[in-house]
C-alpha angles and dihedrals in degrees: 000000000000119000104231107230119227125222127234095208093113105064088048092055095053092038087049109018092158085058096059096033103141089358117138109231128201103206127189110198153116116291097236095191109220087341097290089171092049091230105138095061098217148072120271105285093224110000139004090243086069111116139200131248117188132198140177089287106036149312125267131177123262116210110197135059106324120228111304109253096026119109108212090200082062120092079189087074094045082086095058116100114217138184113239125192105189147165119232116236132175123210129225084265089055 
């Protein structure tokens, strides 16, 4: 069986936002639900339905549908890696 390798995109996104601004990320990490492991640090950035995804370097919401088949209300589906293409944005808050 392969290891699944984790990014670090993450942490460089929220160390350096101006410089991912309308990038497009490809981001390998754990599905954290509605932040069921309290690791962003922060409120949903949009909507409460925004989710967390966390990789090796840190974990930052996702606004948008989550991972079919994941519940975000489970701590059993913080453990699932999933694959994320995403587009950085940045709210009114930073």
């Amino acid at each position: 069986m392969t290891a699944t390798l984790l990014t670090n995109v993450i942490g460089e996104i929220i160390n350096h936002p101006d410089q991912f601004i309308g990038q497009q990320v490809d981001v390998i990490g754990y599905f954290r639900g509605w932040d069921l492991l309290q690791e962003a640090q922060t409120s949903p950035p949009v909507t409460r339905s925004d989710w967390v995804i966390a990789d090796s370097s840190g974990a930052i919401y996702v606004t948008g549908i989550g991972p079919q088949g994941l519940d975000p209300a489970s701590k059993e589906a913080t453990t699932k890696i999933i694959h994320l293409v995403a587009t950085v944005q940045q709210n009114q808050n930073g």
